[in-house]
C-alpha positions as CSV (number, residue, x, y, z in Angstrom):
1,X,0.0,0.0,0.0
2,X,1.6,4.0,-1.0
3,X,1.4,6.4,1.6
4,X,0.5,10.3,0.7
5,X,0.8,13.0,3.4
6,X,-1.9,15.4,2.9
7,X,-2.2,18.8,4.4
8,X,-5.1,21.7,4.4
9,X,-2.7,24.2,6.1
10,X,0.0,23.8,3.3
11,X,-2.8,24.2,0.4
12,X,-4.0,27.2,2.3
13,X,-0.7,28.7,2.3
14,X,0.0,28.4,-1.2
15,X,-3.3,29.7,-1.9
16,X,-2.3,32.8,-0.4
17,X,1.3,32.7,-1.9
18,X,-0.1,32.4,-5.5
19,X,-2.7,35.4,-4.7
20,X,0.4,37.9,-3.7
21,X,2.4,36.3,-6.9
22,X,-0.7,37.9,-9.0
23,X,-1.5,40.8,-7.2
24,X,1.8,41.8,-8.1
25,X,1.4,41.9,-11.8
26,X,-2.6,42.4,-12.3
27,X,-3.9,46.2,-12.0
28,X,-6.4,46.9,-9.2
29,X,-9.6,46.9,-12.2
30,X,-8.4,43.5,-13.4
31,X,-8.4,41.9,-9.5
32,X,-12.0,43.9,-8.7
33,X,-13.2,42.3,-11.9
34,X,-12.1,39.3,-10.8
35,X,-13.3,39.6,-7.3
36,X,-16.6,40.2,-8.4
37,X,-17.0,37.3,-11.0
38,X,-19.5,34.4,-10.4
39,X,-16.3,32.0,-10.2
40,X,-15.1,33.7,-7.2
41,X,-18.0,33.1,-5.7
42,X,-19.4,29.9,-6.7
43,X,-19.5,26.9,-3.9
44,X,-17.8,24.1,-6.0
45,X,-19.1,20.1,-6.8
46,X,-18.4,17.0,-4.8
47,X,-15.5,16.5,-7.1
48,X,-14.4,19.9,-7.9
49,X,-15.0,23.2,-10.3
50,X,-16.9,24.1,-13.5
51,X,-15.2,26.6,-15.0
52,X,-16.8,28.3,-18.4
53,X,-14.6,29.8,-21.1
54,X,-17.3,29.7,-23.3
55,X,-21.2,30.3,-22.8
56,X,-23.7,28.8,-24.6
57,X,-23.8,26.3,-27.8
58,X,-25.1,26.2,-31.4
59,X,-24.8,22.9,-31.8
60,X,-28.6,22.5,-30.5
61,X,-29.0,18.7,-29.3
62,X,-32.0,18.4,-28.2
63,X,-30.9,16.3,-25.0
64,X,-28.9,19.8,-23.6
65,X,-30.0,21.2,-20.3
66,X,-28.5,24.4,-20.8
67,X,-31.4,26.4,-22.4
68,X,-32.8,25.2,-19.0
69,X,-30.2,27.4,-17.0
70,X,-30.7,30.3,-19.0
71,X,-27.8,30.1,-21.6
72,X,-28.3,30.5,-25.0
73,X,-29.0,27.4,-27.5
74,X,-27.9,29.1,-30.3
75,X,-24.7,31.2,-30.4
76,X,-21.2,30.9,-28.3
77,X,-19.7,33.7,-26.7
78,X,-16.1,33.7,-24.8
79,X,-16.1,34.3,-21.1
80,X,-15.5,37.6,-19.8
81,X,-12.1,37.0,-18.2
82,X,-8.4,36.9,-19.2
83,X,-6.9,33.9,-18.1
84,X,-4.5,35.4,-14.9
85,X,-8.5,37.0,-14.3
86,X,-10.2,33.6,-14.0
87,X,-7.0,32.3,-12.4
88,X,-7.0,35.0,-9.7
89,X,-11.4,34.5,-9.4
90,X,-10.4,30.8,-8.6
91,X,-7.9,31.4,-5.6
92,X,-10.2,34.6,-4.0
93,X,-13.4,31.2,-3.9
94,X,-13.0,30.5,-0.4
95,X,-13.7,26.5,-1.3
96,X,-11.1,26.5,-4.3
97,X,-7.8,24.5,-3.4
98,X,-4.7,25.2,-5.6
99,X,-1.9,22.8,-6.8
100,X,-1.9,19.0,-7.6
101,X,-3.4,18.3,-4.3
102,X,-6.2,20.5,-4.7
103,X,-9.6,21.2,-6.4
104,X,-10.3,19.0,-9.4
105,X,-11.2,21.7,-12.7
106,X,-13.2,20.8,-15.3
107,X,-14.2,23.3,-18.1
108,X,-17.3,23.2,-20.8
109,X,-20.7,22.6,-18.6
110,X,-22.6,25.8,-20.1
111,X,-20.9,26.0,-23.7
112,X,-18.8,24.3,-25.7
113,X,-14.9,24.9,-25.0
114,X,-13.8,24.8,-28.5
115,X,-16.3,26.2,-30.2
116,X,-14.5,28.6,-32.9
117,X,-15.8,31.6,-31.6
118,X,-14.0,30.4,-27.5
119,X,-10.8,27.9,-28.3
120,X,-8.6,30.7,-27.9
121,X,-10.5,31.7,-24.7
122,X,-10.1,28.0,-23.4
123,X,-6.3,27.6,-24.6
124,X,-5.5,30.9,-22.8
125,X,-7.2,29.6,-19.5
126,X,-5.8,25.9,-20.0
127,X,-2.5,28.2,-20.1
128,X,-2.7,30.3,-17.6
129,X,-4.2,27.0,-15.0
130,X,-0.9,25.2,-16.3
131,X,1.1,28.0,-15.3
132,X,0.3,29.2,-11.6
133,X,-2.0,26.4,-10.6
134,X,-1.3,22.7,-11.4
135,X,-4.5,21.6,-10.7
136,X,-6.0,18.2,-12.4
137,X,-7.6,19.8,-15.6
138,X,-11.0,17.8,-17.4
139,X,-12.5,19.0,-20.5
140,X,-15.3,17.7,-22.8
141,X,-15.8,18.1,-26.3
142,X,-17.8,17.6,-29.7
143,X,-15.5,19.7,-31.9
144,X,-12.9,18.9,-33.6
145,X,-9.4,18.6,-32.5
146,X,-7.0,18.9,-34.5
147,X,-3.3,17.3,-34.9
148,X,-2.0,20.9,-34.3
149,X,-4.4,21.7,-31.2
150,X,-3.3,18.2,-29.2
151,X,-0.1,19.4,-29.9
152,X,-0.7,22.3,-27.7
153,X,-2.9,21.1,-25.3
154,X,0.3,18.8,-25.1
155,X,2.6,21.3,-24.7
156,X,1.6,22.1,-21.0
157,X,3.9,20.1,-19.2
158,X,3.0,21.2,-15.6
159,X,-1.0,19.8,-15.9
160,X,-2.4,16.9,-16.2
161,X,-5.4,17.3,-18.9
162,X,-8.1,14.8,-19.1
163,X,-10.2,15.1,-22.4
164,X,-13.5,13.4,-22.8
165,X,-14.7,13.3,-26.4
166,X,-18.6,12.9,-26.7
167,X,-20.2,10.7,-28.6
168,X,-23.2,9.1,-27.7
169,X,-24.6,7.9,-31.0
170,X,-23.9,7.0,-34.6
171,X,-27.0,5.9,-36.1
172,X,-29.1,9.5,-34.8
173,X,-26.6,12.1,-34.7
174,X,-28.5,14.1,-37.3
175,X,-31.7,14.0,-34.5
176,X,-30.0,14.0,-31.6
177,X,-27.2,16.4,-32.2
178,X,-28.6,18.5,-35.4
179,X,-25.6,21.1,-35.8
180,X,-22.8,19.4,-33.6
181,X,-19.8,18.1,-36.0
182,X,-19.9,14.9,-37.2
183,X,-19.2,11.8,-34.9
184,X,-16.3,10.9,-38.0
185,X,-14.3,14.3,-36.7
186,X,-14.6,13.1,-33.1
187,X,-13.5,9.7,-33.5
188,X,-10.5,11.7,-35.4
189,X,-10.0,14.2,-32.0
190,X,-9.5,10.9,-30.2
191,X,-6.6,9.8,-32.6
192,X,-5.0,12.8,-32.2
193,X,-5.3,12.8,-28.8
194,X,-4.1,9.8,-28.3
195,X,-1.3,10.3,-31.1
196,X,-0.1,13.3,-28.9
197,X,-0.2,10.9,-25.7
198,X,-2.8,12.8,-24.1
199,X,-4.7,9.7,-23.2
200,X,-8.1,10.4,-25.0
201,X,-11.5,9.2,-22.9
202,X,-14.7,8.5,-24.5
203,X,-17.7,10.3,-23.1
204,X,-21.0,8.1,-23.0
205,X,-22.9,10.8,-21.6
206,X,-25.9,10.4,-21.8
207,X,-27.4,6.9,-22.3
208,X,-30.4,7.7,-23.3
209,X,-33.0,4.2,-22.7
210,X,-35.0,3.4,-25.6
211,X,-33.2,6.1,-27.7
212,X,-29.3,5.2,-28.0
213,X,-28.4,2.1,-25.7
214,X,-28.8,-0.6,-28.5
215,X,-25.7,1.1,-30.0
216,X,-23.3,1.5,-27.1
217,X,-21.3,-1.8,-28.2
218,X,-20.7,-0.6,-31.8
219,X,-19.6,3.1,-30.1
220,X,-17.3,1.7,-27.7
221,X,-15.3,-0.8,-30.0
222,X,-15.2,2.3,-32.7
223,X,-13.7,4.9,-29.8
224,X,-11.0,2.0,-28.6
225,X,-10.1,1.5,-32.8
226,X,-9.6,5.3,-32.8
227,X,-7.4,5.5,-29.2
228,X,-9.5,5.9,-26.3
229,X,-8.5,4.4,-23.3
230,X,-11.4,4.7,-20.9
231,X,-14.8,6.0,-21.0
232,X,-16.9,8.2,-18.6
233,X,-20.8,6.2,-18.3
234,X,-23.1,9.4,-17.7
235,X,-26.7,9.1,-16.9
236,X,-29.3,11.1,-18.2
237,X,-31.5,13.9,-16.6
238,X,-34.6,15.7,-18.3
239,X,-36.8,18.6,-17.7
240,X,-40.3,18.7,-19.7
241,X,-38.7,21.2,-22.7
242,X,-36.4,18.2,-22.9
243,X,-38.9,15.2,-23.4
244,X,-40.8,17.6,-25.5
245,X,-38.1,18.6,-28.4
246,X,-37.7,14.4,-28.4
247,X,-41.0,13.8,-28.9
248,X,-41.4,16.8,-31.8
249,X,-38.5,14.8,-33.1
250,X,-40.2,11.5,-33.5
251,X,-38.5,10.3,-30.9
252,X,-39.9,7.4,-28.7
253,X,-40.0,8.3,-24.8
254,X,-42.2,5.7,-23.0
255,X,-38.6,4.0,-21.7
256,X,-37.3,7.9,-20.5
257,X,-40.8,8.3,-18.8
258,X,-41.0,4.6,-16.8
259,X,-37.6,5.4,-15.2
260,X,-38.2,9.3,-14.1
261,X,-37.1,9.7,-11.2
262,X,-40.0,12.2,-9.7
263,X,-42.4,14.3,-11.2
264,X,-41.4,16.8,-14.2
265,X,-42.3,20.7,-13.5
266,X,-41.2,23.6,-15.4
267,X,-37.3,23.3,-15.6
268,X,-36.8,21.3,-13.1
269,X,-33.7,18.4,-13.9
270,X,-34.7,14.9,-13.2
271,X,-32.8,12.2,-13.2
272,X,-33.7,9.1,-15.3
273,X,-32.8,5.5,-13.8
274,X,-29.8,3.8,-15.7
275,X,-27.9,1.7,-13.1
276,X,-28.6,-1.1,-15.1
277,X,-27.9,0.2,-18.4
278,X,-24.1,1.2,-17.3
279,X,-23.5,-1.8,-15.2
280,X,-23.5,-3.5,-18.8
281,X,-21.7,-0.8,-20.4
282,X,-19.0,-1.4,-18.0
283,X,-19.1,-5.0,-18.4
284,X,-18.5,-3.6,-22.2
285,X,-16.2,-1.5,-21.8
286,X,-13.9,-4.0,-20.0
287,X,-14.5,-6.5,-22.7
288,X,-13.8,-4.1,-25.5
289,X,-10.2,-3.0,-23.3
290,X,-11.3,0.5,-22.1
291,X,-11.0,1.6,-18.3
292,X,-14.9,2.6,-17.6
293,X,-15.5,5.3,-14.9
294,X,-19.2,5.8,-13.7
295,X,-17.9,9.5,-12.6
296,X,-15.9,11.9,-15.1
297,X,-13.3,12.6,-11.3
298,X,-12.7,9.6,-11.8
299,X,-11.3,9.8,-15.0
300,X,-9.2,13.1,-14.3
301,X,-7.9,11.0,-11.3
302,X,-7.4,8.7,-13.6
303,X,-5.4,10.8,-16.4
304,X,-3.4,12.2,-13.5
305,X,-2.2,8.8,-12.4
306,X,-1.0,8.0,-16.1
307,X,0.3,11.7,-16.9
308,X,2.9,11.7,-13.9
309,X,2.9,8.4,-12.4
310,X,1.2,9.9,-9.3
311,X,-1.5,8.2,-7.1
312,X,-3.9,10.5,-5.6
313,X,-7.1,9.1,-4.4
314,X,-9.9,10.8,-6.3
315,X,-11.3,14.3,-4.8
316,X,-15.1,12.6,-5.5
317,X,-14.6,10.4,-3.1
318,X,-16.1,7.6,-5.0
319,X,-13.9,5.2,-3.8
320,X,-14.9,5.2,0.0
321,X,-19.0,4.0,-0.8
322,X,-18.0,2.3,-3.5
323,X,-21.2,2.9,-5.7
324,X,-19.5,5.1,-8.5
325,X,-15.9,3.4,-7.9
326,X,-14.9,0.5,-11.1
327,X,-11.7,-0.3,-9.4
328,X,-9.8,1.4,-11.8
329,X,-5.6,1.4,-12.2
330,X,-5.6,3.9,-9.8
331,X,-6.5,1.9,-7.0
332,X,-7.4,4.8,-4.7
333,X,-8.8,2.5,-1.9
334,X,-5.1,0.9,-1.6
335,X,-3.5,4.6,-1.4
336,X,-2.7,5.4,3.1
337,X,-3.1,9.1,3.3
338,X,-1.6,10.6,5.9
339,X,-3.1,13.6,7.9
340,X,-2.1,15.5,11.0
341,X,-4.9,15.0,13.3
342,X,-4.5,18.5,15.1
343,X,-4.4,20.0,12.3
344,X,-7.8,18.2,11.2
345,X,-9.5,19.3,14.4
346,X,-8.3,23.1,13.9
347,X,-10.1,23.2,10.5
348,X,-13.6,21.4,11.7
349,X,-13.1,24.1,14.7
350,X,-12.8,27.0,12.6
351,X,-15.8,25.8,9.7
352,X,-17.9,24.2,12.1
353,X,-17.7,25.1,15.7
354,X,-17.3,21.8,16.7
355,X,-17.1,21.5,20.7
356,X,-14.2,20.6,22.8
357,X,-15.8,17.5,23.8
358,X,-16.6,16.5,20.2
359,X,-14.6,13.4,19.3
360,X,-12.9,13.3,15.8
361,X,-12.1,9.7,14.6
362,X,-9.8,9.2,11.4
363,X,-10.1,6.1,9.8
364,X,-8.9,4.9,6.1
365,X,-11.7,6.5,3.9
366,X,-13.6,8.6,7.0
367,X,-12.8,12.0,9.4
368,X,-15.9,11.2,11.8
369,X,-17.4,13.8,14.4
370,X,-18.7,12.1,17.2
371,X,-21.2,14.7,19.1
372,X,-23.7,14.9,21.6
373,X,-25.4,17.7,19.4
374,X,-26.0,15.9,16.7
375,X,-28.7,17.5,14.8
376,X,-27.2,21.2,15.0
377,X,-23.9,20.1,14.4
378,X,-25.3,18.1,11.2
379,X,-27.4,21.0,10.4
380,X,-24.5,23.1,10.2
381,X,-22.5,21.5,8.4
382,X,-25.0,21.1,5.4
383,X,-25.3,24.8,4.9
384,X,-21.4,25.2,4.6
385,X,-21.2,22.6,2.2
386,X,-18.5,24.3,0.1
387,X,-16.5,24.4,3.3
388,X,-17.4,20.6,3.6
389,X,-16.0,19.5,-0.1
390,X,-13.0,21.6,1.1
391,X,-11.9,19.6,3.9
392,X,-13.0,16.5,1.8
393,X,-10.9,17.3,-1.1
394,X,-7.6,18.3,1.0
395,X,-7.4,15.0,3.0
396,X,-9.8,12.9,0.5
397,X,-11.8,11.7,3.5
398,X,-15.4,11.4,3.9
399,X,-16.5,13.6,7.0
400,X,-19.2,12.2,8.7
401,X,-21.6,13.2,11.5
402,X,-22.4,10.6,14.4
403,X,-24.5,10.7,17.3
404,X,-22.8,10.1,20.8
């Protein structure tokens, strides 16, 4: 079993180290701007931190969520900041964690990354994340990558980059995904890729029941042909616009509706019931010789690992339930990580008023609070989530409330 020593303190501490290193060359307007901006702000996911270089898409597929959120499903625009800007927005989030260690960054969740009108946008932030920051890097993409753009993307030595190519069908691209580019060009992204040793991962996201999961086999063996090495299994959630533009399509949905997860209103997201389906496209994937992840951390864990030779346990945490976890080469449940207890207890102190008779116990996957105020200790700690993920994701433990 590898040992990592982990510390929050240290992170902290380079955090501030990196801000002063900016503050130094930004002008006052730039750092305000930056201050202010919604990613300076934002509390982050379980496994880390959308970041948008681009907003909005024009590729309309009619499965997309974003004209839910607000975000246009017709035209691209480049984000706002410059890439020291969106760097600088990152270290002022009070959740955000710098360095290899830290906060897991994924770009493209509102827009397309490489979109024409944004790649230089995303280049210059993929930059500018390689230069002060270090942290794990994810993008996903239906563009086209070309020879010459793996070649840069390759060029950042100092980041481990973790691209997930979408393609979830072949047969109804022209339905499903009416303006994206064609899945030929993406299966072409993933030689590239994988030409530039930038390990290429397909993205399976979403399977879609009753719409694309008879072709999953054919797509996985064509990705593998073409260089992929893994593939991220992503469910599928809908909102009524959603099933609507389906069934204006011609599409069938009685297999979507039987596995809704609760009741559609407005824009609400809801989740559609695919254990089943991705339990047999990992059983798939591993027949066809791809690493399958049920969780796109896991894959940027994953890249990490095979970039630098460096086992981190993922900052999801999917490895200590074990629902999302596939066991992959990482092996993130056989990895010791090694905290200073003091140091723990200062930082549940400081985010969460724990009490001096509050008992913290550290086990292999677990930093468990034992209390005697349970409920308001619980309660607490649910509405500083961010600062929850934070101490998660510094010493990849699972904290955990517990009565006394």
């Amino acid at each position: 079993m590898s040992k990592l020593r982990l510390s929050l303190k240290e992170l902290l501490y380079k955090k501030i180290l990196l801000k002063k290193q900016l503050e130094e060359k930004m002008s006052k307007e730039s750092i305000l701007k930056a201050k202010n901006d919604y990613h300076a702000k934002k509390r982050p996911r379980p496994c880390g931190f959308t970041v948008h270089s681009v907003i909005g898409c024009s590729f309309r597929c009619i499965y997309c969520y974003i004209p839910d959120m607000g975000f246009s499903f017709s035209s691209a625009k480049p984000y706002g900041l410059t890439g020291e800007e969106i760097v600088y927005a990152l270290l002022e989030n009070p959740y955000f964690l710098p360095g290899r260690h830290g906060s897991y960054i994924a770009i493209g969740s509102v827009g397309e990354p490489f979109h024409p009108v944004g790649v230089n946008k995303t280049m210059e932030y993929v930059s500018a994340f390689s230069r002060y920051l270090g942290n794990p890097l994810q993008f996903s993409t239906k563009m086209y990558i070309s020879n010459e753009l793996a070649k840069r993307l390759a060029s950042f030595r100092n980041i481990s980059i973790s691209s997930l190519i979408t393609i979830i069908t072949t047969e109804k691209s022209h339905i499903l995904e009416p303006n994206a580019p064609s899945v030929a060009s993406r299966l072409e992204s993933i030689r590239n890729l994988k030409k530039n040793n930038l390990h290429p991962v397909l993205f399976l996201r979403p399977i879609i029941p009753g719409v694309n999961d008879d072709e999953i086999s054919t797509i996985l063996k064509d990705a593998r042909r073409y260089g992929a090495e893994g593939v991220v299994i992503g469910g599928f959630r809908v909102t009524r616009e959603i099933l609507e533009r389906f069934e204006n399509s011609g599409l069938e949905t009685s297999e979507i509706r039987k596995r809704l997860k609760g009741k559609l209103a407005g824009n609400k997201q809801i989740s559609i019931y695919t254990r089943d389906l991705k339990e047999e496209v990992v059983y798939e994937a591993k027949r066809n010789g791809l690493v399958p992840f049920l969780s796109a951390c896991c894959a940027n864990t994953y890249i990490l690992f095979k970039k630098f030779g460096y086992r981190i346990p993922c900052a999801g945490l999917d490895f200590a339930e074990g629902y999302f976890c596939t066991n992959c080469p990482v092996q993130c449940k056989n990895i010791e990580v090694v905290v200073d207890v003091e140091e723990i207890k200062h930082y549940l102190k400081k985010f969460f008023n724990i009490e001096e008779h509050d008992s913290v116990i550290l086990d292999s996957f677990k930093i468990t609070i034992k209390t005697k105020m349970y409920k308001k200790l619980r309660n607490r700690v649910q509405k500083r989530i961010g600062y929850r993920i934070l101490i998660e994701t510094a010493y990849r433990k699972k904290l955990v409330i517990e009565n006394e």
